[in-house]
N, C-alpha and C positions, 0 to 999 in steps of 0.2 A: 659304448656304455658309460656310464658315472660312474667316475671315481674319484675321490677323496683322500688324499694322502696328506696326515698329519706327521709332523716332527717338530724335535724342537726340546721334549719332554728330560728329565732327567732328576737328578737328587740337587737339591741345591739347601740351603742354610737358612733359617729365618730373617725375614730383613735382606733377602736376597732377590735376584732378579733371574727373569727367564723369556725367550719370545719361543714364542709355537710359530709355526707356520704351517698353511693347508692350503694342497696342489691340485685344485679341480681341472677336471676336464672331463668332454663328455656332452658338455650343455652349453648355450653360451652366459659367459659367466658375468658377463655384462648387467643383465636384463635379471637378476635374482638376487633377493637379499642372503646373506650368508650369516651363520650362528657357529658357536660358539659353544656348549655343552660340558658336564663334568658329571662325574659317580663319584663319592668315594666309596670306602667299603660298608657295607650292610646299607650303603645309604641311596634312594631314588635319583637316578637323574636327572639332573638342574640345567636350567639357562642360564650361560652367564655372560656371552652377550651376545650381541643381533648387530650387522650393519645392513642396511637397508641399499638400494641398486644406487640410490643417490647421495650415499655415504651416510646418510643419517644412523645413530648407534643411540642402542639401549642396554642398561646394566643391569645385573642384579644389586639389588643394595647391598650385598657383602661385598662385592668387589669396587663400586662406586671407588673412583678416585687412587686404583691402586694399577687397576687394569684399564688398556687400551684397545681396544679392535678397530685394525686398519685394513683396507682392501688395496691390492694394484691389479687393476682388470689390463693392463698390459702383459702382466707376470700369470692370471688365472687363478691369484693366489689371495688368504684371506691369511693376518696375523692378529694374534695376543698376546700381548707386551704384559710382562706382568711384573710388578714392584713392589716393593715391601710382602714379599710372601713371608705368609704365615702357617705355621702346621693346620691348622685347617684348612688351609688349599690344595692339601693332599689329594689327589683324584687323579681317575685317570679322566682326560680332556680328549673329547669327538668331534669332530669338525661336521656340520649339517649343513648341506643342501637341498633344496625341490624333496626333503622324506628319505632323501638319501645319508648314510652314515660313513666318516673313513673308520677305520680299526681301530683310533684311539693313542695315544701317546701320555705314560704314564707320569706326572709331576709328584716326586717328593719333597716335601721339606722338613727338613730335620736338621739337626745337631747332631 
């Protein structure tokens, strides 16, 4: 079956840095593009970014420039490199496959 394991998540400081990492298996990971996802609270879930089967990546314009989504299809694994956080990056971040969801890994940033 598909699964999806994020980590990576944690409290960290404004102007600070954080990488996620998400452990598919299940599907071949190869052949699918891979996303990227965020809630904060009271608030709808967002794209924040997409890499494509041939590494191509797309952002959200908040994140443009701050954040990175990298794949290693050797590893099964999809990451976001995140820099310059800001308290509005508060969320918890889901890793998306083929519809499928992991559990989520919680980013604060705070003072």
């Amino acid at each position: 079956q598909v699964q999806l394991v994020e980590a990576g998540g944690g409290l960290v400081q404004p102007g600070g840095s954080l990488r996620l990492s998400c452990a598919a298996s299940g599907f071949t990971f190869s052949r699918h593009s891979m996303s990227w996802y965020r809630q904060a609270p009271g608030k709808e879930r967002e794209l924040v970014a997409r890499i494509a089967e041939n590494h191509g990546t797309n952002y959200a314009d908040s994140v443009k420039g701050r954040f990175t989504i990298s794949r290693d299809n050797g590893k099964n694994t999809v990451y976001l490199q995140m820099n310059s956080l800001k308290p509005e990056d508060t969320a918890v971040y889901y890793c998306n496959a083929i519809g499928y969801w992991g559990q989520g890994t919680l980013v604060t940033v705070s003072s």
